[in-house]
Structures are given as structure tokens and as C-alpha cells.
C-alpha positions as CSV (number, residue, x, y, z in Angstrom):
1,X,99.8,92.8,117.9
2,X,98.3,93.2,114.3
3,X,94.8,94.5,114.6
4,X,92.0,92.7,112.7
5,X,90.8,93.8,109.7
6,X,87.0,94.1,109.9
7,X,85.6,94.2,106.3
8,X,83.4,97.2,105.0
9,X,79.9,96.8,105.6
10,X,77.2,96.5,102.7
11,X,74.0,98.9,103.8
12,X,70.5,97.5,102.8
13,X,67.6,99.7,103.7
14,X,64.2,98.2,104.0
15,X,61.0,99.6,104.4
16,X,57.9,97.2,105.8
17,X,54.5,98.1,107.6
18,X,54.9,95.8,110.6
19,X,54.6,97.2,113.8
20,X,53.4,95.7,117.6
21,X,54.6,92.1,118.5
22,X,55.4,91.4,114.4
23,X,57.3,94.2,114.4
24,X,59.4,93.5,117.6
25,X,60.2,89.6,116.4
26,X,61.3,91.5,112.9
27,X,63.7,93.8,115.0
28,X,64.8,90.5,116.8
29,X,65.7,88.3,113.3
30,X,67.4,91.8,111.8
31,X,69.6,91.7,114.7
32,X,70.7,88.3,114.4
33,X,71.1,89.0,110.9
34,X,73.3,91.8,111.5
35,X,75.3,89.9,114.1
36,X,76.3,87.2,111.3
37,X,77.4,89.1,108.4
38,X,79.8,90.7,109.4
39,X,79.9,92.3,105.8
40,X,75.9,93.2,105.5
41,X,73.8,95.6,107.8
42,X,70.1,95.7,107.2
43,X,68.4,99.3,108.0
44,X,64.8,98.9,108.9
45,X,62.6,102.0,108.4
46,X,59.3,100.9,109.4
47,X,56.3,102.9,108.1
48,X,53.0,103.2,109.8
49,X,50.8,101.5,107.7
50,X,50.3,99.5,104.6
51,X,48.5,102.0,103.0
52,X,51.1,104.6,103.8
53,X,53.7,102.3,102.9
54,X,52.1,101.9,99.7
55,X,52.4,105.8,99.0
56,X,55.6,106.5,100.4
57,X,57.1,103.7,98.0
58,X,55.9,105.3,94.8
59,X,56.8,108.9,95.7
60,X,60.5,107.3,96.1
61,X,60.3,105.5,92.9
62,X,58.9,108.9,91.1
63,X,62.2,111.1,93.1
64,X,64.3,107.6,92.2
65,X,65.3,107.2,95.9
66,X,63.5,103.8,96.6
67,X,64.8,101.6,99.3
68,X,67.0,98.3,98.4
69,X,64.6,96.0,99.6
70,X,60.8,96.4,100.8
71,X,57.2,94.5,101.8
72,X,54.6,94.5,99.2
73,X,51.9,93.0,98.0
74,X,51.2,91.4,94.0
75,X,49.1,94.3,93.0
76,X,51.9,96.8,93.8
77,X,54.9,94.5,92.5
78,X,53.0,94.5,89.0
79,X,52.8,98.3,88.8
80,X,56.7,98.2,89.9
81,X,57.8,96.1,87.0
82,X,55.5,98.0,84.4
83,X,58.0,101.1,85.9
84,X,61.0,99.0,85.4
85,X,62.3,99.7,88.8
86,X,63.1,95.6,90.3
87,X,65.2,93.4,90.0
88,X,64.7,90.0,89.2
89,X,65.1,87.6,91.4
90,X,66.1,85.0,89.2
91,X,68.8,86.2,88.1
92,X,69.9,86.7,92.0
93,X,69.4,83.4,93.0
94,X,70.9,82.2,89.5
95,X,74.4,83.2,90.7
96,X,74.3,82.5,93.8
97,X,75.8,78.9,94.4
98,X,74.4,78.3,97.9
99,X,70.7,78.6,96.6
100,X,70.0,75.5,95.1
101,X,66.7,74.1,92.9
102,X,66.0,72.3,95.5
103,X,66.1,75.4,97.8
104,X,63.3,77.1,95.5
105,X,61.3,73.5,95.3
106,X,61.1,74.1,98.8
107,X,59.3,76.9,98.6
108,X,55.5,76.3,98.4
109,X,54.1,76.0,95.2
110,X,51.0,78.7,95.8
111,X,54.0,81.0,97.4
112,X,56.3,80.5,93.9
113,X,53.4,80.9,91.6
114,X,51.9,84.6,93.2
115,X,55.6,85.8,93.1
116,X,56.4,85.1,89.3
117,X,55.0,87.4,86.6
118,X,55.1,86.6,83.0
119,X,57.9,83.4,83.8
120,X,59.4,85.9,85.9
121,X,60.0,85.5,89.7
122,X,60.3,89.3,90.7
123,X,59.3,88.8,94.4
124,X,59.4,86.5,97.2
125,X,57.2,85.3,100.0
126,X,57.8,87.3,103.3
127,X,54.8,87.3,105.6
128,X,51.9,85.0,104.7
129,X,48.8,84.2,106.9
130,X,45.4,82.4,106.4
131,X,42.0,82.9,108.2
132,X,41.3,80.7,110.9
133,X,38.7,81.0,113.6
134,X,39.1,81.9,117.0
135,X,36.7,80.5,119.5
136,X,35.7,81.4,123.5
137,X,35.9,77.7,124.6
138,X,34.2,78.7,127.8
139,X,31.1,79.8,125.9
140,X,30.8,76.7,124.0
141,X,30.5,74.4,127.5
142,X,28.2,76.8,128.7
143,X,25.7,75.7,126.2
144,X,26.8,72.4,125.9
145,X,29.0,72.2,123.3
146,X,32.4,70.3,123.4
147,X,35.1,72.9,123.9
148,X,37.4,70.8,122.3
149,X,35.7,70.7,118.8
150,X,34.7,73.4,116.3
151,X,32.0,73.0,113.8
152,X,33.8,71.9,110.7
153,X,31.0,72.2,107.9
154,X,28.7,75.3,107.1
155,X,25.9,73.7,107.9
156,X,27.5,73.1,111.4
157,X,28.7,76.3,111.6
158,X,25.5,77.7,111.3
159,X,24.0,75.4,113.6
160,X,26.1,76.2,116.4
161,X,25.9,79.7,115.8
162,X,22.2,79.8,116.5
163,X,23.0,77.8,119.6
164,X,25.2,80.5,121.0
165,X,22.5,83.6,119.7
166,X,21.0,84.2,123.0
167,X,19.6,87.0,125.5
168,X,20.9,86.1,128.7
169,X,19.0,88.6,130.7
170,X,15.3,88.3,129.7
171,X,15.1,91.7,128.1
172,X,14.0,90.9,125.2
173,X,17.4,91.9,123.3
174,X,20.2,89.7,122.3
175,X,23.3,90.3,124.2
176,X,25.4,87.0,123.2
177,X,26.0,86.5,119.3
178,X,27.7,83.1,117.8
179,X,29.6,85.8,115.5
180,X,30.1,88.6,113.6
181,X,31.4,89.8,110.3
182,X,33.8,92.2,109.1
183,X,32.7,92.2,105.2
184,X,36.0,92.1,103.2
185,X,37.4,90.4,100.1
186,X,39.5,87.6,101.9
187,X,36.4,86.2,103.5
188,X,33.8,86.7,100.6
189,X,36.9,84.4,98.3
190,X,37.5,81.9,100.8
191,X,33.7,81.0,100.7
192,X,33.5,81.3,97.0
193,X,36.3,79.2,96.3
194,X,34.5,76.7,99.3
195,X,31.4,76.7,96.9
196,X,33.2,75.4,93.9
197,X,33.6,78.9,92.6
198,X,36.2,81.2,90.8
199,X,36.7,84.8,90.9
200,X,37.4,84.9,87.0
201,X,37.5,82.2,84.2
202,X,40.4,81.0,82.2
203,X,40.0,83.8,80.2
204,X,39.9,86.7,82.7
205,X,36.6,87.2,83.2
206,X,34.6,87.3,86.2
207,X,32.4,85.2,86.9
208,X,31.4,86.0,90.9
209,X,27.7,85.9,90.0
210,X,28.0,82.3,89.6
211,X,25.7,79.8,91.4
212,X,28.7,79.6,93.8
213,X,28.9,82.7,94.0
214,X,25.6,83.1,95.2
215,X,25.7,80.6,97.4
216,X,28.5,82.2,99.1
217,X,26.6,85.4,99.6
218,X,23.3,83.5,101.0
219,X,25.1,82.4,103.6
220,X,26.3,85.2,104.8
221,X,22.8,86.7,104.4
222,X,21.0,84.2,106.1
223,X,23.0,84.4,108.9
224,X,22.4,87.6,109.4
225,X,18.9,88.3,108.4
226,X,17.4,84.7,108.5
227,X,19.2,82.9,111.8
228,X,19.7,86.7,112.8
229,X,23.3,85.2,114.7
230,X,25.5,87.4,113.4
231,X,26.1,91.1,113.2
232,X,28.1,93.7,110.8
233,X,31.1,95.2,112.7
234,X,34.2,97.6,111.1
235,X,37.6,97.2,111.4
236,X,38.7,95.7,114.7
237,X,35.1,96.1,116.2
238,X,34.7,92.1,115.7
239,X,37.9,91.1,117.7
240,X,37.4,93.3,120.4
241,X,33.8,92.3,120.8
242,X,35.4,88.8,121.5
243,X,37.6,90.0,123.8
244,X,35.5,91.8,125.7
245,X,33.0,88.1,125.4
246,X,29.8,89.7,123.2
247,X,30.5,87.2,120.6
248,X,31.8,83.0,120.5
249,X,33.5,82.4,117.8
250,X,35.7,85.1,115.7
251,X,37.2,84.8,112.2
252,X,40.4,86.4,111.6
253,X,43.4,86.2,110.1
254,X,45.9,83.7,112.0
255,X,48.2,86.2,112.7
256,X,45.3,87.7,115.3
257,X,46.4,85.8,118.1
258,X,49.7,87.7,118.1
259,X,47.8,90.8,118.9
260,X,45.5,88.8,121.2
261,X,48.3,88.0,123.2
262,X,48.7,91.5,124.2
263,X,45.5,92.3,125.8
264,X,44.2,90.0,129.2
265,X,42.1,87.6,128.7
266,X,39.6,85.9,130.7
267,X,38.3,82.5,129.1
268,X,40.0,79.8,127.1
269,X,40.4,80.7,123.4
270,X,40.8,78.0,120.7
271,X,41.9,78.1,117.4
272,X,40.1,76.6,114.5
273,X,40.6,76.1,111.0
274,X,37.7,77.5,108.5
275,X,34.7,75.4,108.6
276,X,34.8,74.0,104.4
277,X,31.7,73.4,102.4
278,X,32.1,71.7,98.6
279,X,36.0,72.1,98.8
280,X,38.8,73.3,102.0
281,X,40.4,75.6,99.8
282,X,41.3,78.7,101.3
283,X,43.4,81.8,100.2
284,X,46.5,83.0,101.6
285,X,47.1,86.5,102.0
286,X,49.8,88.8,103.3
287,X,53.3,90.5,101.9
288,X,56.0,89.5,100.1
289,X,59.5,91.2,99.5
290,X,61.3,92.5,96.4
291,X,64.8,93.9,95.6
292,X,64.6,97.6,94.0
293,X,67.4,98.1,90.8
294,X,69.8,100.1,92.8
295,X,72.7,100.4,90.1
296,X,75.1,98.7,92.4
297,X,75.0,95.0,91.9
298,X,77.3,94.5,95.4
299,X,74.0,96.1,97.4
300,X,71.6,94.2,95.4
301,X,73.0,91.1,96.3
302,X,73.5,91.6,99.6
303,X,69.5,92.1,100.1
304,X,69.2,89.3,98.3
305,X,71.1,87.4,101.0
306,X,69.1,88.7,103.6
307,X,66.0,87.8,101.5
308,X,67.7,84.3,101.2
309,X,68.7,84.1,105.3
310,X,64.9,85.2,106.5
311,X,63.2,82.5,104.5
312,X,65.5,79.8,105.0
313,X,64.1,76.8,107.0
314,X,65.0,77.7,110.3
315,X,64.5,81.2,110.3
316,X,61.1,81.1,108.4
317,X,60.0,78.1,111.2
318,X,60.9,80.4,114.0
319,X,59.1,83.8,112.4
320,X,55.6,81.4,112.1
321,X,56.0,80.0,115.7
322,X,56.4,83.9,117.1
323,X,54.0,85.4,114.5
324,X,51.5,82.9,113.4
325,X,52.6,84.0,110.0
326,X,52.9,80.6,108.0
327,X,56.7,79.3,107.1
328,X,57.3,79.8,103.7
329,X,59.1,76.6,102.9
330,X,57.6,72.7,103.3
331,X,60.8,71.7,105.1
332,X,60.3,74.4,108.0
333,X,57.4,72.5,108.7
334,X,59.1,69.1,110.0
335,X,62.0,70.9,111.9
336,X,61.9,71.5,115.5
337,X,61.0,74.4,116.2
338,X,57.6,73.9,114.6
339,X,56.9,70.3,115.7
340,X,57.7,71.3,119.6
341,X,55.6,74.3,119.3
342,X,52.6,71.9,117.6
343,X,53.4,69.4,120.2
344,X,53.0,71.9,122.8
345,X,49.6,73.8,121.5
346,X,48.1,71.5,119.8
347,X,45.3,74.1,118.5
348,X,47.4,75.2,115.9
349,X,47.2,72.0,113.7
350,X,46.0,72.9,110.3
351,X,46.3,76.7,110.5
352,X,50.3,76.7,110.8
């Protein structure tokens, strides 16, 4: 009996920072990439950290050992074409006939626009999140608040915050905050941009000490010096002072619950969208994934279809219902996978 040919596989390394629960479900798709193409294997070398990530990428540009493919983030992908060292991913997708216009219309708009650089698309979206707010429901009907609804306004926010300020043993110290806050860029934006603000004009220049800008800051201030309802923490302080129940409503990024998830917990927890003020917008935030010039057209392309596989509709619908990560295409969002997952936790309307 003639023995089957199997046909030499294509090695793809790539390099990311996700570790924990992300990391397991990114182990899980590789797999089930790897189990498909029979002619592509992708080799994952996950690195510690962001930060270290960051490093360890340009010391293998400098020594021209970079990895095929690799997480990063817009700052990093603009010093990467500056070095000439990418390849772009229009011309990828350009000769590939089973990625379609409509397969990059697809795509979100915000996603296509922070990946292209000078006309340019050099990356692509991999891991996206938003902020959302995480809530002890239990806390809220304790002081007679619905658990079912979180305050949508600032003003409301605010309000309810002071509500759930409170010493509960009579020692003259408060032991029960509404919040807390981790000072950082993504917040301070979001509540700029919810003022009416912009970080710089049309002619790239900033303009954050705008009345909006201002305003954003205030009320953060008053919040904590004013209402005194909220508190400065570090790092993951503020999460695991709402775990532990010190505080009732947390704002993260909506990938938080995944980590949540791994600790016990003992009250309900919903899950909120930002409360808005003048407009709803809010930033997105997280990695995306390029394709390093390699020399060897075959290897490029064959990250490219891993690239292509990952963010295709169903895969991208099943990383956000395991991650909280957002699906990175509009059609993910009406296939099953999402709409049973909505239909069976409801909190996560509007932050998926």
C-alpha cells in the first residue's frame, strides 16, 4: 500500500505577551490551527510581559533574528516601519484570492484605521478590549439601589458613589468606598473624549488643557477630594480591593473578568458599560499583529494565513466569548457563538 505523502510543513514563530486564561485559549486556537494546515505550524514563544516583549523584539531586529509574526502595539509598529523591517500587509492580502474587500470591510473601521500608516495597512487587529465597569450587585441592594442597573451619566455616577462611601462600623473611618482609581492614560482619554475633547487638533497639537479637558480632570478631583468616594490605588490594588469587597463598583478593562474568573468570589458581579457625559465615545485599546520581512516570501505568507484564520468571523467570535477581548470583525458579532453567549449573560451587552 502506497504511503501518503504528507507535505512539508511551513514554520511561523510568534512572539506575544499573553499569559493566564488569555494565554491558555491562544494555546487552544494555535492548536486548532495547527491541526488544519497540514502545511503550516505556528510556534508560540510567549514572553513575560509587554514591556519585555517590547525589548526583546528590538534586540532581535538590531541582531536581524526577529520572529515571523508578533503582538504589538501602534507606537512600536511605527518605529518598525521607520527600520524597514515589515511587511505590508496589503500586499499579502492583495494576492491572496480568498481575502476579499468585503473581507477587510468587515473589519471595523476604528480597527482598519489604527493599523494603516501613511495609506499603508502594516498591521492588523489581534486583541482589542474597552473599559467597562465592574460592579458588586450585592452592595448596591444593600443600600437600596437596583442591582440590576448601573448609573449611566456622571452625574449619576457620582451620585451613587457617595451612596456607597460609608463607615459601617461607627469608628469614625471609612471602610466601604463606591470606587477607586488607578490614574492611567486610557481612563483620563475616555473622559476627555466624553467631555467633547481631543487629545490634539487637526494639526497635531495638544490641546488637553481644553475646557474639556478640565472638566475631565474635575471630576476625578472632586471625587476624590470633594465627595471624598474614591481613593488612588496602583496596579492591581483596585481589582483586588473589589474582590476582597472594600470597594462597589471597579473600572477596568473588559478583559478583567477573564482574570476574575480565576479567583472565588462571594457576591454577584455585574458588568457595565462606562457611564457617558456630552458624548459615549470611548477608546479601544490592546495589540495588534504584524508580519516581520523574513526574505522568504513562502513563510511570510503562511503567517499571513494564520493572521487571516484568527480574525476570521468565527474564530475572532469565539476568542471574544472566552477572553472578553472584542471580535474584530462586525459579522462575528451576529453569528452564534456571540448571540448564545449574549443570550446567556446578558451583562455583556454593549461592552462585547
Amino acid at each position: 500500500m502506497e504511503k501518503r505523502q504528507h507535505p512539508e510543513k511551513t514554520k511561523v514563530t510568534f512572539w506575544h505577551g499573553l499569559s493566564g486564561p488569555l494565554g491558555d485559549t491562544l494555546n487552544e486556537m494555535i492548536a486548532e490551527f495547527n491541526k488544519t494546515h497540514d502545511d503550516i505550524e505556528v510556534v508560540t514563544i510567549p514572553i513575560s510581559s509587554y514591556t519585555a516583549l517590547s525589548q526583546k523584539l528590538m534586540a532581535s531586529i538590531q541582531a536581524k533574528k526577529q520572529p515571523d509574526i508578533a503582538q504589538v502595539f501602534e507606537s512600536w509598529t511605527a518605529k518598525y516601519i521607520e527600520a524597514g523591517v515589515l511587511c505590508a500587509l496589503d500586499s499579502l492580502f492583495n494576492e491572496d484570492p480568498n481575502f476579499t474587500v468585503e473581507d477587510l470591510e468587515d473589519i471595523y473601521p476604528v480597527f482598519r484605521e489604527s493599523n494603516t500608516f501613511d495609506g499603508t495597512m502594516y498591521s492588523f487587529p489581534f486583541n482589542k478590549s474597552v473599559r467597562a465597569y465592574f460592579y458588586n450587585k450585592d452592595e448596591f441592594y444593600r443600600n437600596g439601589l437596583d442591582p440590576n442597573y448601573f448609573p449611566t451619566t456622571w452625574d449619576e455616577f457620582r451620585h451613587y458613589n457617595r451612596i456607597l462611601t460609608r463607615d459601617t462600623n461607627g469608628d469614625g473611618k471609612i471602610d466601604r468606598w463606591g470606587t477607586n482609581l488607578n490614574i492611567n492614560e486610557w481612563q483620563f482619554i475616555n473622559l476627555l473624549h466624553q467631555a467633547g475633547g481631543r487629545i490634539i487638533d487637526d494639526n497635531g497639537n495638544p490641546i488637553l488643557n481644553s475646557d474639556a479637558g478640565v472638566e475631565a480632570l474635575q471630576f476625578l478631583v472632586d471625587m476624590l477630594y470633594k465627595d471624598k468616594s474614591a481613593y488612588l490605588v496602583r496596579g492591581y490594588e483596585g481589582q483586588n480591593d473589589f474582590m476582597a469587597g472594600i470597594v462597589a463598583m471597579y473600572e477596568g478593562s473588559s478583559v478583567s473578568i477573564t482574570h476574575m474568573r480565576q479567583e472565588p468570589i462571594n457576591f454577584n458581579i455585574g458588568f457595565a458599560p462606562l457611564p457617558t457625559h456630552k458624548t459615549n465615545q470611548s477608546a479601544v485599546s490592546g495589540a495588534n499583529i504584524v508580519v516581520f520581512k523574513s526574505g522568504d516570501r513562502k513563510r511570510e505568507r503562511a503567517a499571513w494565513e494564520f493572521i487571516k484564520w484568527f480574525t476570521a468571523a468565527e474564530q475572532t467570535a469565539y476568542w471574544s466569548v472566552k477572553t472578553n477581548y472584542m471580535p474584530v470583525r462586525r459579522s462575528a458579532m451576529q453569528s452564534d457563538v456571540i448571540q448564545n453567549f449574549l443570550a446567556k449573560y446578558p451583562i455583556y451587552q454593549g461592552i462585547l
